[in-house]
C-alpha positions as CSV (number, residue, x, y, z in Angstrom):
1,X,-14.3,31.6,17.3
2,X,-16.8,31.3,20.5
3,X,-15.7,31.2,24.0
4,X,-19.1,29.2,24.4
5,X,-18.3,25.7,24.2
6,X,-18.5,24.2,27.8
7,X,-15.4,21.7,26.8
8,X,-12.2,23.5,27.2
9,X,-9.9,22.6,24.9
10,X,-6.7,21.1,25.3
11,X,-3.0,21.8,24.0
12,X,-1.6,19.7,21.6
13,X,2.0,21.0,21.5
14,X,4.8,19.6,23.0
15,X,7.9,21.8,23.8
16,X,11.6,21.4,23.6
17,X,13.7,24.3,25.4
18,X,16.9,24.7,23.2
19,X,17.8,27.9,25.6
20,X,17.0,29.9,28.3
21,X,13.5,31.6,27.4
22,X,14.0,29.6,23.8
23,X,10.6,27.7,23.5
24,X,10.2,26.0,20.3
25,X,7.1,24.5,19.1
26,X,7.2,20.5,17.9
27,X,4.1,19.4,16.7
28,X,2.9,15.6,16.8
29,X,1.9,13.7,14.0
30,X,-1.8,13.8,15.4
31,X,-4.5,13.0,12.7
32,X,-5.8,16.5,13.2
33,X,-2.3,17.7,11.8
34,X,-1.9,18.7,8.6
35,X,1.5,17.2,9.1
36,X,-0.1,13.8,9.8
37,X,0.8,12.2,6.4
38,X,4.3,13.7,6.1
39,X,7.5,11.6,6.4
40,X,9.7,12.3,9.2
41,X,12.0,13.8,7.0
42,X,9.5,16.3,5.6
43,X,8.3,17.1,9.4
44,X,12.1,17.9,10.7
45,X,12.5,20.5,7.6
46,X,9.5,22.1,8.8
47,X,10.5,22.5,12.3
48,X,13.9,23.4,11.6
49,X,12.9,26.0,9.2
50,X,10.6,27.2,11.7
51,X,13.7,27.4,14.2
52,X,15.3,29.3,12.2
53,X,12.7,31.9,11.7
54,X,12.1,32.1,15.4
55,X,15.8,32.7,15.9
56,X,15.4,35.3,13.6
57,X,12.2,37.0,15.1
58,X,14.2,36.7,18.6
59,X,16.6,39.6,17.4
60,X,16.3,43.0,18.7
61,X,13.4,45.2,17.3
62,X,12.7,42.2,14.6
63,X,9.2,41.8,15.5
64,X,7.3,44.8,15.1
65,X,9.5,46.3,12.6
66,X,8.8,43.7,10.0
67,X,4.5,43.1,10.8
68,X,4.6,40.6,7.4
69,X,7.7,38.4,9.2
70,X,5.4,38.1,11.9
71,X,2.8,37.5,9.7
72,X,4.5,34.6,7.8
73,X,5.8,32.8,10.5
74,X,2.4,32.4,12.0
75,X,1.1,31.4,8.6
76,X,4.1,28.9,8.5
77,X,2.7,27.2,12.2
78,X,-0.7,27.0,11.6
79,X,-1.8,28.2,8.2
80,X,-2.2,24.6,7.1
81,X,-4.5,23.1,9.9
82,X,-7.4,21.4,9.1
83,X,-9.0,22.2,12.6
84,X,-9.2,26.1,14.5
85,X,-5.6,26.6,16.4
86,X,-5.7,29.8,18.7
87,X,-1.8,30.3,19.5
88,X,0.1,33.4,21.4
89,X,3.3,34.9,20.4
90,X,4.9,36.5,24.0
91,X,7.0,39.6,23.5
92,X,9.3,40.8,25.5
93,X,9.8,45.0,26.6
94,X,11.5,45.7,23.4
95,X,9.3,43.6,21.0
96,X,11.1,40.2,20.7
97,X,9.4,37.1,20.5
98,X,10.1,34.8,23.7
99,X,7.8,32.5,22.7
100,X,4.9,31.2,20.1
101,X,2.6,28.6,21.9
102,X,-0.1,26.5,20.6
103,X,-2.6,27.4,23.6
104,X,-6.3,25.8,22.0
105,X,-7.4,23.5,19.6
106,X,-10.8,23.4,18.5
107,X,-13.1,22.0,15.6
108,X,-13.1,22.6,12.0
109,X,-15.4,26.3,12.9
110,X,-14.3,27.5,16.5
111,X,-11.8,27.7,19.3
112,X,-12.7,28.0,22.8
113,X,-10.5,30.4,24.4
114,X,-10.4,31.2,28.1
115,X,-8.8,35.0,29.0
116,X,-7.4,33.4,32.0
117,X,-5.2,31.0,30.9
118,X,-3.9,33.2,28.4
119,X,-2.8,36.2,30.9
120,X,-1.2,33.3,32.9
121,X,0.6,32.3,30.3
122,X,1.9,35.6,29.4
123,X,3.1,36.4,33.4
124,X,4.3,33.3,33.6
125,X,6.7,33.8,30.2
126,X,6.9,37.9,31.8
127,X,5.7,39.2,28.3
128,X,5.0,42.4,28.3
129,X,3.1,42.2,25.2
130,X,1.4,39.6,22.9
131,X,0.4,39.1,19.8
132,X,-3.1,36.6,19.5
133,X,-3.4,34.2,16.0
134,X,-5.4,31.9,15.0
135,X,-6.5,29.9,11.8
136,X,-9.5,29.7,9.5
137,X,-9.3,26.6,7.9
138,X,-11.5,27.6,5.2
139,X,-9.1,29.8,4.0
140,X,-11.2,32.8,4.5
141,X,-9.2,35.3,6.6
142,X,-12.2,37.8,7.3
143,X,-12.7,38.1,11.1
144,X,-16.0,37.1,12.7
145,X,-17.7,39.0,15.2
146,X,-17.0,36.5,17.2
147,X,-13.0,37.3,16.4
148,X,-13.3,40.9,17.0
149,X,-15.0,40.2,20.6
150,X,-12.6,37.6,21.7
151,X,-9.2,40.6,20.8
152,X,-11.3,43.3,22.5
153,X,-11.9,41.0,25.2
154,X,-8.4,39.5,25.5
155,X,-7.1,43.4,25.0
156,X,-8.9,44.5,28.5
157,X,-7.8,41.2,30.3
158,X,-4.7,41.6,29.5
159,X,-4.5,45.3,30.3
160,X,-5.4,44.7,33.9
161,X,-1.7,42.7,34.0
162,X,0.0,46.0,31.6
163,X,0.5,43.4,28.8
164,X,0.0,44.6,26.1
165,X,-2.2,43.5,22.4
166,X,-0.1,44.5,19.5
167,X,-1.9,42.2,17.4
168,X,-4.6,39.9,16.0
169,X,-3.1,37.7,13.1
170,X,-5.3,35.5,11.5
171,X,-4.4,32.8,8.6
172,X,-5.9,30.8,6.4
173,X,-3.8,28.8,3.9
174,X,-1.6,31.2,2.2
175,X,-2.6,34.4,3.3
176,X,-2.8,36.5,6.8
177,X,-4.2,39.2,7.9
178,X,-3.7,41.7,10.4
179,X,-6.4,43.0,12.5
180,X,-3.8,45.9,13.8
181,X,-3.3,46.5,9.7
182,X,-7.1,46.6,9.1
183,X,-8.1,49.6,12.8
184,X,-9.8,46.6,14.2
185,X,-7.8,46.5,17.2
């Protein structure tokens, strides 16, 4: 991931609110998608399974005292992408998931993310704390350099507004891995 490109990329998530502070993700068909040749069908049981789990992350204390639900349900969004995703899960004072938002898209290799649009994002969902993911689409879940500079960089951004950085999950077809797991944040 490299904050270098001088295109800023763009969202590609659309939003339904089922509640009150309830954002669920709905992804289009887009030919970057790895749902892109799914049947309609196939897409809805995707995104009501993924409801589901949000629903279930949304419960008191569910977030950080189960790291590998957090872990699978970002896999489940974005572990199939055939293009970098960088994405932001807002938490709330006592660790429960307001929302998961799709914030950049970039190219098969890197993301462009901005610091700014990300801390305005979290005050404007009033997180108090976040936890940053994003996809390798080569499957290889090692962070860069580049990774580990963006989360200290994000982590002292978003310190300046007292949210916090509880983690750095990064995916890659079927596996995830931590960066609070691994002392790299």
């Amino acid at each position: 991931m490299a904050g270098t490109s001088s295109i800023q990329a763009t969202p590609r998530t659309r939003t339904r609110t089922t509640k009150a502070r309830e954002a669920v993700p709905m992804y289009g068909a887009g030919v970057l998608s790895f749902r892109h040749d799914l049947a309609a069908r196939e897409c809805g049981v995707i995104d009501r399974a993924l409801e589901i789990v949000g629903r279930c992350l949304r419960q008191p204390g569910v977030v950080m005292a189960d790291p590998d639900a957090v872990k699978q349900y970002i896999r489940l969004h974005i572990g199939a992408e055939t293009a970098e995703v960088f994405c932001v899960m807002y938490l709330d004072p006592l660790n429960r998931m307001i929302a998961f938002e799709r914030m950049f898209q970039g190219t098969l290799t890197q993301t462009s993310v901005y610091p700014r649009e990300v801390a305005l994002a979290a005050l404007a969902h009033r997180a108090s704390a976040v936890v940053l993911a994003h996809n390798h689409p080569s499957g290889v879940v090692q962070p860069s350099r580049a990774d580990e500079t963006l989360t200290r960089t994000l982590k002292d951004s978003l310190a300046l507004v007292d949210v916090r950085v509880l983690d750095h999950v990064i995916v890659g077809g079927d596996k995830a891995l931590s960066m609070a797991e691994w002392g790299l944040l």
